[in-house]
Structure formats: structure tokens, C-alpha cells
C-alpha atoms as an extended CHARMM CRD file, in Angstrom:
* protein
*
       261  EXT
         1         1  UNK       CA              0.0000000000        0.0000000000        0.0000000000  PROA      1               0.0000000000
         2         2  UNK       CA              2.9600000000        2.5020000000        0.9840000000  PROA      2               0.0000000000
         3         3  UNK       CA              4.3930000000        1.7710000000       -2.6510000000  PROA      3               0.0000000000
         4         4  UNK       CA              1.1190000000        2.1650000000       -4.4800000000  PROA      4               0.0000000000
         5         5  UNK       CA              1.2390000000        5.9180000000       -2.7470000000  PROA      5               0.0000000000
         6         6  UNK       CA              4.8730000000        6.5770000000       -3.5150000000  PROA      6               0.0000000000
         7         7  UNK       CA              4.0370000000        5.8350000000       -6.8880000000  PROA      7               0.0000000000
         8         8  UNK       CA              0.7180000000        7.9830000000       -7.1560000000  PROA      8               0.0000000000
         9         9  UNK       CA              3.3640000000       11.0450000000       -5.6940000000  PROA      9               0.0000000000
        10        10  UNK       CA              6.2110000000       10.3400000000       -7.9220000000  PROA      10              0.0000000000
        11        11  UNK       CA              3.5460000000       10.1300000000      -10.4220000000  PROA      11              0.0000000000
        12        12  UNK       CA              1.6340000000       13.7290000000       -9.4450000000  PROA      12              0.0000000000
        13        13  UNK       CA              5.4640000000       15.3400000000       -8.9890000000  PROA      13              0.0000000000
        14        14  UNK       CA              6.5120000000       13.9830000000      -12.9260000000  PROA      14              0.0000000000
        15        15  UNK       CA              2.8360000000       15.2710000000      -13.6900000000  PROA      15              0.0000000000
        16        16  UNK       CA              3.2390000000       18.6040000000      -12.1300000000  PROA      16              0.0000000000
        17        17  UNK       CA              7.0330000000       19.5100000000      -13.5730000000  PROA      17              0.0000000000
        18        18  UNK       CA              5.7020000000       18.5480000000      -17.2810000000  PROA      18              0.0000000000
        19        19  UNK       CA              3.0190000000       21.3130000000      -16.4450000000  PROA      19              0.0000000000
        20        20  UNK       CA              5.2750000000       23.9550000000      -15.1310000000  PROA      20              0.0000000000
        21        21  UNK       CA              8.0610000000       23.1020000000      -18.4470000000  PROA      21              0.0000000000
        22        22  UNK       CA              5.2880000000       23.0370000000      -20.6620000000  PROA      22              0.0000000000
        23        23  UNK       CA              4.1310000000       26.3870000000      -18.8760000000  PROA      23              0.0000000000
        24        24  UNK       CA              7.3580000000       27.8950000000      -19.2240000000  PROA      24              0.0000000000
        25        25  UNK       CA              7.7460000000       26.9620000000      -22.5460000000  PROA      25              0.0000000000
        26        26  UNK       CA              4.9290000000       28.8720000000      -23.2730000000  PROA      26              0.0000000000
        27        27  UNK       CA              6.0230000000       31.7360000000      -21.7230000000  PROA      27              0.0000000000
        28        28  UNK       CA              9.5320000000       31.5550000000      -23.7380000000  PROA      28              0.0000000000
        29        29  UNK       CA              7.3040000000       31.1510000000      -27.0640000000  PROA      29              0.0000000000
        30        30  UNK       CA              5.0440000000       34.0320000000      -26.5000000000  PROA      30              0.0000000000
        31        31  UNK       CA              8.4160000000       36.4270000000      -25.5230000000  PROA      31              0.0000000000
        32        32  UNK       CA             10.4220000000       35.1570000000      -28.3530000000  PROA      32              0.0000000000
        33        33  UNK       CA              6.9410000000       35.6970000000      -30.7610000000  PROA      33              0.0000000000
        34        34  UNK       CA              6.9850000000       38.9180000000      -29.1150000000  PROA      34              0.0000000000
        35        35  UNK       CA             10.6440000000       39.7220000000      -30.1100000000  PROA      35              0.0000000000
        36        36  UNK       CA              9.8590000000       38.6490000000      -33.7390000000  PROA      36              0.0000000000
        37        37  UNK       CA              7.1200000000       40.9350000000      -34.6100000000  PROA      37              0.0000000000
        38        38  UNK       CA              9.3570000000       43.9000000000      -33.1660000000  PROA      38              0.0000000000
        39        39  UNK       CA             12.2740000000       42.8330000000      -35.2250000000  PROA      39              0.0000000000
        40        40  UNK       CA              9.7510000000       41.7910000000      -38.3610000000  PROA      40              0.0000000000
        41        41  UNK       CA              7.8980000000       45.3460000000      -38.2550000000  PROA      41              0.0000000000
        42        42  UNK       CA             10.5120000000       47.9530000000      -36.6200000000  PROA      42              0.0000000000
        43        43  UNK       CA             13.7710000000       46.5660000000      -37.9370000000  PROA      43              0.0000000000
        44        44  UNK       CA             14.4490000000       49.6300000000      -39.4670000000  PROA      44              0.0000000000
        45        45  UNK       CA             13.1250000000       51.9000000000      -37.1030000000  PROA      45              0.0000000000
        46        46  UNK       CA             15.0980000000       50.5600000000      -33.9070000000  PROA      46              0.0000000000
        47        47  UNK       CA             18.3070000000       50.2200000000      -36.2730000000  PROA      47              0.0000000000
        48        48  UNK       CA             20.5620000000       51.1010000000      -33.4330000000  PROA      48              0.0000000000
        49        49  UNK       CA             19.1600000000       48.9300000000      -30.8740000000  PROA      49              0.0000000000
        50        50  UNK       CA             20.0290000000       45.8120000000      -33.2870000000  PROA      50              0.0000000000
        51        51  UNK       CA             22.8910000000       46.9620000000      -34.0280000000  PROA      51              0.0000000000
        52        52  UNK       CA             24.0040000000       46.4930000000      -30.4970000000  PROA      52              0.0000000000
        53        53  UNK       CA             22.0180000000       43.1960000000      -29.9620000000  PROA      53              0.0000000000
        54        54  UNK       CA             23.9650000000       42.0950000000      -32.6510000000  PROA      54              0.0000000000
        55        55  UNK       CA             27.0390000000       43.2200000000      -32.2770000000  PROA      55              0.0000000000
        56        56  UNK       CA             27.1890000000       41.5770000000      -28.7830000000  PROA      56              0.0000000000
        57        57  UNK       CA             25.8950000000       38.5620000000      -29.9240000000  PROA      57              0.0000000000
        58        58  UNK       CA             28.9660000000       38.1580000000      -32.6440000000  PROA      58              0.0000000000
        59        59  UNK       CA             31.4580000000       39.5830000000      -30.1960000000  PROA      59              0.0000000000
        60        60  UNK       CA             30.1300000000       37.0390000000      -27.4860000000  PROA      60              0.0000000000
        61        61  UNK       CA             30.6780000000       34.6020000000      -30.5070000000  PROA      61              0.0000000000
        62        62  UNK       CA             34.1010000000       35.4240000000      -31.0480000000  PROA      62              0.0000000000
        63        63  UNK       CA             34.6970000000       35.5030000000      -27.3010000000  PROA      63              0.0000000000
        64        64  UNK       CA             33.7270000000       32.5550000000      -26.9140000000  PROA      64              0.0000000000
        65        65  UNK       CA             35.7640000000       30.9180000000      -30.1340000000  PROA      65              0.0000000000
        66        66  UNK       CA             39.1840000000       32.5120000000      -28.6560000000  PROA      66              0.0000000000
        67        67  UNK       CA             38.9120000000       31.2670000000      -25.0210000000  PROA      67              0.0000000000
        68        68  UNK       CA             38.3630000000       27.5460000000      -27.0140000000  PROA      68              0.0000000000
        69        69  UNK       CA             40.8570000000       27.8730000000      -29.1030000000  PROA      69              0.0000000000
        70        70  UNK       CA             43.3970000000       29.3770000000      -26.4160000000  PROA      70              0.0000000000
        71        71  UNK       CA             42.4760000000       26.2480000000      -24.3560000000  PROA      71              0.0000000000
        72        72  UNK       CA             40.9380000000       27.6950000000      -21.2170000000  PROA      72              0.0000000000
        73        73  UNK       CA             38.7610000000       25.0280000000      -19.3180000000  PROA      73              0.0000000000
        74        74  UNK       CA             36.9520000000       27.0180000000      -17.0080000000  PROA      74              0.0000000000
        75        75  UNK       CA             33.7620000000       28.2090000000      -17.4740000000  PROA      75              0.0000000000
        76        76  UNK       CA             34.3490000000       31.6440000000      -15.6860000000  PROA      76              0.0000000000
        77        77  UNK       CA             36.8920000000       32.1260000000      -18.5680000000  PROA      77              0.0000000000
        78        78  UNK       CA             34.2380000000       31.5600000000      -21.0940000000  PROA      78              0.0000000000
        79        79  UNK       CA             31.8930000000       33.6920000000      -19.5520000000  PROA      79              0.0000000000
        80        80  UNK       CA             34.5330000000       36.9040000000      -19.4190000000  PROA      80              0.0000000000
        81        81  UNK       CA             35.7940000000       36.7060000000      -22.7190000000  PROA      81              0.0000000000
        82        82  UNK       CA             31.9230000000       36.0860000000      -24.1030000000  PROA      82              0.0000000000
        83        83  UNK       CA             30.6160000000       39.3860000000      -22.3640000000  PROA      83              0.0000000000
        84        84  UNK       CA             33.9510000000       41.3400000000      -22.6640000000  PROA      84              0.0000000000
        85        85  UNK       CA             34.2730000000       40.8740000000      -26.1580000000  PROA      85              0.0000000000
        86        86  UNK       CA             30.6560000000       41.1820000000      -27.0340000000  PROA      86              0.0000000000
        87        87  UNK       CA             30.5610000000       44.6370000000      -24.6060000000  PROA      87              0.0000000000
        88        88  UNK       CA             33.2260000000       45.4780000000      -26.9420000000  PROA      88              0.0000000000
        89        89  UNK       CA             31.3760000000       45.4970000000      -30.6080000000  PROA      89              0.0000000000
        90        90  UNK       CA             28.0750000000       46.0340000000      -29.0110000000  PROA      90              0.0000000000
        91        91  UNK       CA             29.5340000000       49.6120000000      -27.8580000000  PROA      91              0.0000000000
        92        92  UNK       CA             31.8790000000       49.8630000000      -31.3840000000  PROA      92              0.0000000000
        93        93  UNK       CA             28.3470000000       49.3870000000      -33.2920000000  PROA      93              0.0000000000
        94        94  UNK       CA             26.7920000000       52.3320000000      -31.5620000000  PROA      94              0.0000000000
        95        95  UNK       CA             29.4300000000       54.4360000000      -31.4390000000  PROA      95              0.0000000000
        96        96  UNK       CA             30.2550000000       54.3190000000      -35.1700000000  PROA      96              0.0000000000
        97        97  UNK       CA             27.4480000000       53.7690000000      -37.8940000000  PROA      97              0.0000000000
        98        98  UNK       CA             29.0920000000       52.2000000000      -40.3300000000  PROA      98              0.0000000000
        99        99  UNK       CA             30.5760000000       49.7770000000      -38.6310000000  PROA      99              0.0000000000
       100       100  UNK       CA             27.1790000000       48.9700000000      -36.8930000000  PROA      100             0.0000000000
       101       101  UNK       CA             25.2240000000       48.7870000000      -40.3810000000  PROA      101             0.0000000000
       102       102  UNK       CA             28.2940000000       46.4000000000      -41.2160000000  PROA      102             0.0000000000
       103       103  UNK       CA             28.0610000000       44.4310000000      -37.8140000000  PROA      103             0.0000000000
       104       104  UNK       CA             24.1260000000       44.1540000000      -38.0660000000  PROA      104             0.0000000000
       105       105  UNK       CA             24.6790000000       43.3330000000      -41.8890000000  PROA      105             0.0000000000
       106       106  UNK       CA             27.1820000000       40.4280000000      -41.5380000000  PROA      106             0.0000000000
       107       107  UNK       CA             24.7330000000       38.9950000000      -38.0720000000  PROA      107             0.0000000000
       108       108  UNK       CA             21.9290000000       38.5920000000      -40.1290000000  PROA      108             0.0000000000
       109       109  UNK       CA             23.5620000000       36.9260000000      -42.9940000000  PROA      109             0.0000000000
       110       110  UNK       CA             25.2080000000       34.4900000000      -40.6250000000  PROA      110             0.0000000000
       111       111  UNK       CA             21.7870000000       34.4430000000      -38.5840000000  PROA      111             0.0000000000
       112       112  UNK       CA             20.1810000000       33.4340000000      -41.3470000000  PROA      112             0.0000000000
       113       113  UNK       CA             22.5150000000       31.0220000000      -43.4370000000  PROA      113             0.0000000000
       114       114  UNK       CA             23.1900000000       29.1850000000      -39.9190000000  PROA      114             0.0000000000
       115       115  UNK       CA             19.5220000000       28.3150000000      -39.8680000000  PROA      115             0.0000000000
       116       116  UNK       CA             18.9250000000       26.9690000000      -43.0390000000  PROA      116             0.0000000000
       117       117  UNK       CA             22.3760000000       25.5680000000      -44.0550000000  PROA      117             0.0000000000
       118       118  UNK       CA             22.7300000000       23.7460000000      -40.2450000000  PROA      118             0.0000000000
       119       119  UNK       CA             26.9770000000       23.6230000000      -40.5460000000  PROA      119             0.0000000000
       120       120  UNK       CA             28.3070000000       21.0810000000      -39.6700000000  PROA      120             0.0000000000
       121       121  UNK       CA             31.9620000000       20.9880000000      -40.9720000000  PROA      121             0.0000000000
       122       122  UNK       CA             34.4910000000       23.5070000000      -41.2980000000  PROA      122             0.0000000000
       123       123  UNK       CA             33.7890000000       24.5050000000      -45.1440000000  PROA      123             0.0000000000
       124       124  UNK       CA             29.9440000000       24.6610000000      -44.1500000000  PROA      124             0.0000000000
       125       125  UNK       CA             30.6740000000       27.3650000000      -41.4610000000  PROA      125             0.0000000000
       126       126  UNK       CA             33.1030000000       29.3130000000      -43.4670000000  PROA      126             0.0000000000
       127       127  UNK       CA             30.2640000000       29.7470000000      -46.3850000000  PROA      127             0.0000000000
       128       128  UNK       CA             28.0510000000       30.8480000000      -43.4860000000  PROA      128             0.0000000000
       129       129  UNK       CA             30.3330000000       33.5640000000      -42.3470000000  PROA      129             0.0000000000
       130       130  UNK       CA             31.4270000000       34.3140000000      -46.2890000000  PROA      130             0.0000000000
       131       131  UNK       CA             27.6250000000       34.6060000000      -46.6380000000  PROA      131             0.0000000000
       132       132  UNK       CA             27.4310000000       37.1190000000      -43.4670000000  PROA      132             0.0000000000
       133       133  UNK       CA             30.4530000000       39.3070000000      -44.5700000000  PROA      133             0.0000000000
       134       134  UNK       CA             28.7460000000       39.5200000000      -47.9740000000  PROA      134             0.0000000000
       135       135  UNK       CA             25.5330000000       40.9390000000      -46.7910000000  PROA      135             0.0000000000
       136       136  UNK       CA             27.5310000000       43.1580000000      -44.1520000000  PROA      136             0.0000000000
       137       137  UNK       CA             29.3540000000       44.4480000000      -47.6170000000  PROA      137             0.0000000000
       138       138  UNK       CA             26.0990000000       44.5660000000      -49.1110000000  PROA      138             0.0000000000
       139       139  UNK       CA             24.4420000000       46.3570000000      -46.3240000000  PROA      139             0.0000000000
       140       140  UNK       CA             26.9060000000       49.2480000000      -46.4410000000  PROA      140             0.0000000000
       141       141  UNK       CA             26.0440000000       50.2810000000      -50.0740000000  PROA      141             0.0000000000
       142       142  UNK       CA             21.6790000000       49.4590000000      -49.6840000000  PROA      142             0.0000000000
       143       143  UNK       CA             21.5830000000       50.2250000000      -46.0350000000  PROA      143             0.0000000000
       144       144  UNK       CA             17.6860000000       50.7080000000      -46.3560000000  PROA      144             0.0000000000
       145       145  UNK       CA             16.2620000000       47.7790000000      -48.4390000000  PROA      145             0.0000000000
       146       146  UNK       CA             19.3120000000       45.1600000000      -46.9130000000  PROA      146             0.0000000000
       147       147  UNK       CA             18.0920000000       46.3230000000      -43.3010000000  PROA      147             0.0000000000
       148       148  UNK       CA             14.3410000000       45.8120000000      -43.9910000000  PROA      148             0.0000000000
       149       149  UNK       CA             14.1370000000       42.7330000000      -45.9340000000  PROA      149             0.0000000000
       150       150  UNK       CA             16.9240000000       40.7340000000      -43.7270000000  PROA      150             0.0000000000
       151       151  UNK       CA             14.6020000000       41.9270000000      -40.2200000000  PROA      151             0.0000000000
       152       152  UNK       CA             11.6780000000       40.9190000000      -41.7390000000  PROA      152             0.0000000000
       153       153  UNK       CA             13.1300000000       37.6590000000      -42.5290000000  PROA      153             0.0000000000
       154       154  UNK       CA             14.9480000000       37.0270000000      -39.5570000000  PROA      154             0.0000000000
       155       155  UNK       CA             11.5270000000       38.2040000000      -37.5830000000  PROA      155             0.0000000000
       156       156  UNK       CA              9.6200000000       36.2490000000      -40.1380000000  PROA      156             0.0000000000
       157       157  UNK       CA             11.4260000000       33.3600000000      -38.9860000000  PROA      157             0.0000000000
       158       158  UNK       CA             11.3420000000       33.6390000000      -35.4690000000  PROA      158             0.0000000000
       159       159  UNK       CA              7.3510000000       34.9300000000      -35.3650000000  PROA      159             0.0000000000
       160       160  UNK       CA              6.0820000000       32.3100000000      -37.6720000000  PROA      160             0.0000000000
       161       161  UNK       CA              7.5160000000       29.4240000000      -36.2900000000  PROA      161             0.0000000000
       162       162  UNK       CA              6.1280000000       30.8200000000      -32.3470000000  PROA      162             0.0000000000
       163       163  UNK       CA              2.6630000000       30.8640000000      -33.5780000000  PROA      163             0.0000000000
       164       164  UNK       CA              2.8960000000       27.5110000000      -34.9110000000  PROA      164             0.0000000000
       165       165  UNK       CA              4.3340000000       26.1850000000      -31.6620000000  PROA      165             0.0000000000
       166       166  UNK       CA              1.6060000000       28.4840000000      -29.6510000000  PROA      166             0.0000000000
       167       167  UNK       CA             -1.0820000000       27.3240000000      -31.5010000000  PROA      167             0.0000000000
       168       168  UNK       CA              0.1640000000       23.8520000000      -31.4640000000  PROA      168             0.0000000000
       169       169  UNK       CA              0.6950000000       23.1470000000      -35.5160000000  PROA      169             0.0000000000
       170       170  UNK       CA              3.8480000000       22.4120000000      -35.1240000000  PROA      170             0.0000000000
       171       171  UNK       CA              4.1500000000       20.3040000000      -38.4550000000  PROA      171             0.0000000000
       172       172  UNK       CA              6.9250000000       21.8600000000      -40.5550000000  PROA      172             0.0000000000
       173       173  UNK       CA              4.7720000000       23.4910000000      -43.3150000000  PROA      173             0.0000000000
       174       174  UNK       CA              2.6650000000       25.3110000000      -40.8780000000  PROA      174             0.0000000000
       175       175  UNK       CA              5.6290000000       26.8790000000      -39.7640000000  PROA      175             0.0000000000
       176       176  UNK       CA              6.8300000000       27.9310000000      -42.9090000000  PROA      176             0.0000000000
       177       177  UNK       CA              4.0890000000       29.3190000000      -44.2180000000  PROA      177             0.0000000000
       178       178  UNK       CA              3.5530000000       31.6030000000      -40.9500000000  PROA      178             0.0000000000
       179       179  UNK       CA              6.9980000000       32.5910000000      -41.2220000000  PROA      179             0.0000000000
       180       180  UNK       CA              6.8560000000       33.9920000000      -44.7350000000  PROA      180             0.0000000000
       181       181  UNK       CA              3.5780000000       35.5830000000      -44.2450000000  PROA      181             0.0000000000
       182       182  UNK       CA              4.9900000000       37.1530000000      -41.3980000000  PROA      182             0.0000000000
       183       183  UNK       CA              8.1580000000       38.1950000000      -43.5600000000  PROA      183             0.0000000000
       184       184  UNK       CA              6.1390000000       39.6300000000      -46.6540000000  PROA      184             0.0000000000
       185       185  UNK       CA              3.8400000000       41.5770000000      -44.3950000000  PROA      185             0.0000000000
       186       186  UNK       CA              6.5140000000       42.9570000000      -42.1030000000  PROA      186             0.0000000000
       187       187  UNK       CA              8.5920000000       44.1370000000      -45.5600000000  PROA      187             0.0000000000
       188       188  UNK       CA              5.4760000000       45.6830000000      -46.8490000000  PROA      188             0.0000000000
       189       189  UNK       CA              4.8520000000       47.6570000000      -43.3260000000  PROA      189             0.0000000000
       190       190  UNK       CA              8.6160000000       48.4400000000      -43.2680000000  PROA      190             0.0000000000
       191       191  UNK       CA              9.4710000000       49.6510000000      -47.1750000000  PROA      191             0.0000000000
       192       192  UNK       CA              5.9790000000       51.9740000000      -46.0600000000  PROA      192             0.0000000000
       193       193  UNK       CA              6.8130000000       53.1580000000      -43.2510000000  PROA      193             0.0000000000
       194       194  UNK       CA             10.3550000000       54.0690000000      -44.0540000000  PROA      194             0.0000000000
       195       195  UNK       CA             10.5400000000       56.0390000000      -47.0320000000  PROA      195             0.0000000000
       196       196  UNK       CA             13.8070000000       56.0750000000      -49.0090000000  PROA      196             0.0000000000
       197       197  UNK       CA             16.4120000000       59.2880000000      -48.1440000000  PROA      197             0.0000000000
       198       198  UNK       CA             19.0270000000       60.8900000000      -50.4670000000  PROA      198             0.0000000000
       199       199  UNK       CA             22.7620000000       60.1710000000      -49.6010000000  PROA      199             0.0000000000
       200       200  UNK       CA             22.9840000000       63.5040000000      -47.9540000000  PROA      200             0.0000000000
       201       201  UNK       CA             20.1240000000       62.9320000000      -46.0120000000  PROA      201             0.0000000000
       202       202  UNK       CA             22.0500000000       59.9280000000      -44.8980000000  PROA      202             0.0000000000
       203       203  UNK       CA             25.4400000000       61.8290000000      -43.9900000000  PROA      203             0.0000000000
       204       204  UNK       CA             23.4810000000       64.7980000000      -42.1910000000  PROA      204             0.0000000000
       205       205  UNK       CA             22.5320000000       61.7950000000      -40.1380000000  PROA      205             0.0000000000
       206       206  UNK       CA             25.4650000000       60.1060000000      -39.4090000000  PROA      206             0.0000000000
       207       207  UNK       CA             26.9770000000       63.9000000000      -38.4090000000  PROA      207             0.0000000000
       208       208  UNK       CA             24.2400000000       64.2460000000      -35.8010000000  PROA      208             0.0000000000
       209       209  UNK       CA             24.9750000000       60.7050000000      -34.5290000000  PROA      209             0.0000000000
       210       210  UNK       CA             28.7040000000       61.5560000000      -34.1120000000  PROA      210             0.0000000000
       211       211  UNK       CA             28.0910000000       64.7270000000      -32.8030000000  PROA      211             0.0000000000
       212       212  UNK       CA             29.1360000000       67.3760000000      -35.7860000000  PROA      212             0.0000000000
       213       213  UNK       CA             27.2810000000       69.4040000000      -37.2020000000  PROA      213             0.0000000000
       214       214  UNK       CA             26.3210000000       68.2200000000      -41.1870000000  PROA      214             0.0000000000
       215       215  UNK       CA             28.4090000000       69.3540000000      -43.8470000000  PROA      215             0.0000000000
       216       216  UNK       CA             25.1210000000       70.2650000000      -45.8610000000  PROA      216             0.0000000000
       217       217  UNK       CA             23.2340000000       72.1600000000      -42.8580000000  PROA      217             0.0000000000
       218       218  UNK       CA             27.1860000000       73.8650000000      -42.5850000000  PROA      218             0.0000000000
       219       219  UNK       CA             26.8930000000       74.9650000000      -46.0400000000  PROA      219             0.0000000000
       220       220  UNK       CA             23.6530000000       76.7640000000      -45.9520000000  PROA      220             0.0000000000
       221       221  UNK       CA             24.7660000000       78.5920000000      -42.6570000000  PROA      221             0.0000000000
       222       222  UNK       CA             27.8150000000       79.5620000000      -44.4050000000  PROA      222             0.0000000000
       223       223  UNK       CA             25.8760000000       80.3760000000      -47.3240000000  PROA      223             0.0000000000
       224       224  UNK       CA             23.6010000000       82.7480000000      -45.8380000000  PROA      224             0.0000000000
       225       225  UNK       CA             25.8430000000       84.1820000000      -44.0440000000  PROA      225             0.0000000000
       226       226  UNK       CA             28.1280000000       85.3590000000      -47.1190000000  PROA      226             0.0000000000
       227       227  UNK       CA             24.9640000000       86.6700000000      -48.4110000000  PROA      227             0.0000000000
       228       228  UNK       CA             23.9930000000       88.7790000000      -45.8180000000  PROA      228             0.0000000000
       229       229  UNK       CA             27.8900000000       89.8220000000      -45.3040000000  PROA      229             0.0000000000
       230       230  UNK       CA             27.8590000000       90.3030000000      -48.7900000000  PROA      230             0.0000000000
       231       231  UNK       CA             23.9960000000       92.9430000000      -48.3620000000  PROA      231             0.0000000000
       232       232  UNK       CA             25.8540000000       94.7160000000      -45.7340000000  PROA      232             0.0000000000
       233       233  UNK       CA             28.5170000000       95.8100000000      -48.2090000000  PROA      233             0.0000000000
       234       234  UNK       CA             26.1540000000       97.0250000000      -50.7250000000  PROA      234             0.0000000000
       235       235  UNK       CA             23.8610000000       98.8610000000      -48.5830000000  PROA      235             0.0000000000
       236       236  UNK       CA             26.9170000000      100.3740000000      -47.1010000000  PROA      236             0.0000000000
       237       237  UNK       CA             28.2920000000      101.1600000000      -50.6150000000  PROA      237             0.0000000000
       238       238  UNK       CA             25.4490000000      102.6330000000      -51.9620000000  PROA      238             0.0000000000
       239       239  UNK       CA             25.3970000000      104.9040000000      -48.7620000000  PROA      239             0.0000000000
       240       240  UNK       CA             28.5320000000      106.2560000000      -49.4010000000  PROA      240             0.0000000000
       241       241  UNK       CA             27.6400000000      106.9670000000      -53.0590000000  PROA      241             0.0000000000
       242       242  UNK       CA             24.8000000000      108.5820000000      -51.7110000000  PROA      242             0.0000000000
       243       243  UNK       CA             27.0010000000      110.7120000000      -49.5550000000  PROA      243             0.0000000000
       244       244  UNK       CA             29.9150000000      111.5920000000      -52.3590000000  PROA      244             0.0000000000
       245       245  UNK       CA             26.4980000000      112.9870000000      -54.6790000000  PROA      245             0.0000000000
       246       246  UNK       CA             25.0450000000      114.7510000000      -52.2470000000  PROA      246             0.0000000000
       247       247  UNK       CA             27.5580000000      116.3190000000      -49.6830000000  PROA      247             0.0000000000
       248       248  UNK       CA             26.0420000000      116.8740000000      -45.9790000000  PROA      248             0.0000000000
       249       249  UNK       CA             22.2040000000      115.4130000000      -46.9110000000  PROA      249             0.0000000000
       250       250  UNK       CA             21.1450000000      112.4930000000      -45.2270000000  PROA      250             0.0000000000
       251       251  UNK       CA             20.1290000000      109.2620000000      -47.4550000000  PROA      251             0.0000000000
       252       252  UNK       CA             16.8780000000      109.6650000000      -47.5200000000  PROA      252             0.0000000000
       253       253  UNK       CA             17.2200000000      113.3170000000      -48.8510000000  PROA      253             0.0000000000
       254       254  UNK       CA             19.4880000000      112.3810000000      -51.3860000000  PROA      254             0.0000000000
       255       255  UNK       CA             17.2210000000      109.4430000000      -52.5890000000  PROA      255             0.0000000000
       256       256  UNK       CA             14.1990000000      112.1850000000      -52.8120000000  PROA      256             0.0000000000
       257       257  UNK       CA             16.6500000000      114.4710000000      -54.7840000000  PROA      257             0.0000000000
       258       258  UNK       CA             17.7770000000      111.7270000000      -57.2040000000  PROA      258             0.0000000000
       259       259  UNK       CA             14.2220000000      111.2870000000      -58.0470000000  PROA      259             0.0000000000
       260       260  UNK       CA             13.7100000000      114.7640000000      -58.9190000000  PROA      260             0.0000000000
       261       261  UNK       CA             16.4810000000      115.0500000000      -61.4760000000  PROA      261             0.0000000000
């Protein structure tokens, strides 16, 4: 009888931590579906803040590749040289544009390429990262359309295949078919909501980031400035042709006379 209950309890317990995991995985669904969307429909918009996410994610990549390959077997080791390094670019992509457009460029390629090639060798990891650099190369020269369509597809991915575990179709082709609606409709909201800039627009923008003033915005002040330098003279010329007609008469008087004659 006292087994039969110690079996009902270790039965209830197994019963009980299945609910909470399940529960939890839920939870981790719903957040990371959460995360997609965001990345699927304001990729563009919160361009810095990916930047940074993934500029620490590559730098705690890297981090974590040295300390391996250096030989280091504790995990505190790993840890430090993960966040250090990915601190690092994370703070090298905000601070400096183009290097974040590159850094978010070449994460997404890799992000992407990762997922569908699954590398498993050497060669199959260095086409991932030749894949990443690429679109980091690519990025630099289309920063707007490379930006928008690799979020959307990255949130695409990440949003479609949530749902599908959420609403629990988890069969591969519902999951591919929720992620590239989500991907198509997330481009669509993005190429709308972020109309395409001229390059100067662009460089006025990286000036403000950086904390200068834009060479374009310079050039108008300077501009205007010579022009009204350049009034000042003229009034003050005519004034003094004025003056040289009319000896002792006031501006006004001499204008008045002129008209006369």
C-alpha cells in the first residue's frame, strides 16, 4: 500500500514539472513571438538597438571561439571573454554607424545562413560567415532595403515558427508558411513606413549621430551668411555713393533728390 502511494506522488510530482516546463515553454514562445514581430515590423526603425544586440551577440561569438581555441577550461573564462568581447562590438556598433550597419549586416547573414544551411563541418561554417560578410558588404552600399528585408526575414522566422508552436501546428509546413507571411507583411509595413532618403540625407545623419554638425546644414549657414555679409557691403556702398552725390544730406534726402532730377 505505501508503494502504491509513492508511486501515485512520484507520479503527481513527474505530472506537475511537465506542467510547469510546458508552462514555461509557453512563456519563452510568447516572448520570443513577441521579439519577432518587433524585429519583423521595426527593424528599421530601432536600427541602433540591433545593431548592439547584434554586435554583442557576434562579439560574445568570437569571445567565446578565442577562449576555445586558447584552451581555457573554465567556465568563468568563457563567460569573461563572451561578455567582454561582445561589450566590446556592441559599444563599437553604436558608437560608429558604419561599422554597426556592417556588424548588423554580416549577423543577419550568418543568422540566417546558420539556420537553413545547419553547418556542420568547417567549409559549411566558413560559407556561413562568407555569406554574413557579404551581406555586411552589401548592407553598407543598400543600407535601407538590406536592413528591412533581412529583419523581416529574420523576424519572419522567429514569429512564424512561435505561432505555430503556440497554436500547437507544429508540423513543418505550418511553420513555414507563418513565417513567410509574417516576412512579406513585415517588408510591406517596413518599405511603407520608411521612405527612401538621399545620400545627404544619410550623412546629415550620421553627423548628428557623431556629434558634428552636417556638412550640408554647414553649407547653408555659411551660405547665408556670405549673403547677408555680402547685403551689408552694398547697402553700405550705396550709402557712401549717396554721400559723395550729395555732400552733408542724409540718405533719404538724397534718394528724394535723385528722383527729382
Amino acid at each position: 500500500m505505501v508503494d502504491i502511494l509513492k508511486n501515485i506522488m512520484n507520479i503527481a510530482y513527474r505530472v506537475r514539472d511537465m506542467q510547469i516546463a510546458g508552462t514555461l515553454s509557453m512563456a519563452l514562445f510568447g516572448v520570443v513571438l513577441v521579439f519577432g514581430i518587433m524585429n519583423c515590423v521595426l527593424g528599421y526603425r530601432l536600427l541602433r538597438f540591433w545593431m548592439m544586440i547584434f554586435g554583442f551577440l557576434i562579439g560574445a561569438g568570437i569571445g567565446l571561439f578565442a577562449i576555445h581555441q586558447i584552451g581555457f577550461g573554465e567556465k568563468m573564462y568563457y563567460a569573461v571573454g563572451m561578455i567582454g568581447v561582445g561589450l566590446v562590438l556592441a559599444i563599437l556598433s553604436f558608437a560608429v554607424f558604419k561599422a554597426g550597419i556592417f556588424i548588423m549586416g554580416a549577423g543577419i547573414g550568418l543568422t540566417i545562413t546558420v539556420y537553413i544551411i545547419h553547418p556542420t563541418t568547417s567549409f559549411s561554417f566558413f560559407i556561413c560567415l562568407l555569406a554574413g560578410v557579404g551581406l555586411g558588404m552589401l548592407a553598407l552600399r543598400y543600407e535601407r532595403e538590406v536592413i528591412i528585408v533581412g529583419t523581416s526575414i529574420l523576424g519572419g522566422i522567429l514569429s512564424g515558427f512561435s505561432t505555430a508552436k503556440l497554436a500547437k501546428m507544429e508540423e513543418i509546413p505550418f511553420g513555414i508558411i507563418f513565417s513567410i507571411g509574417f516576412a512579406l507583411v513585415g517588408m510591406l509595413i517596413q518599405f511603407a513606413i520608411n521612405k527612401p532618403k538621399y545620400d545627404d540625407d544619410y550623412d546629415d545623419e550620421e553627423d548628428e549621430d557623431q556629434g558634428k554638425v552636417p556638412e550640408r546644414r554647414q553649407k547653408w549657414e555659411e551660405a547665408d551668411w556670405e549673403e547677408a555679409e555680402s547685403e551689408t557691403k552694398r547697402r553700405g556702398k550705396k550709402e557712401r555713393d549717396d554721400k559723395k552725390i550729395f555732400p552733408g544730406s542724409s540718405t533719404e534726402s538724397a534718394r528724394k533728390s535723385m528722383k527729382m532730377i
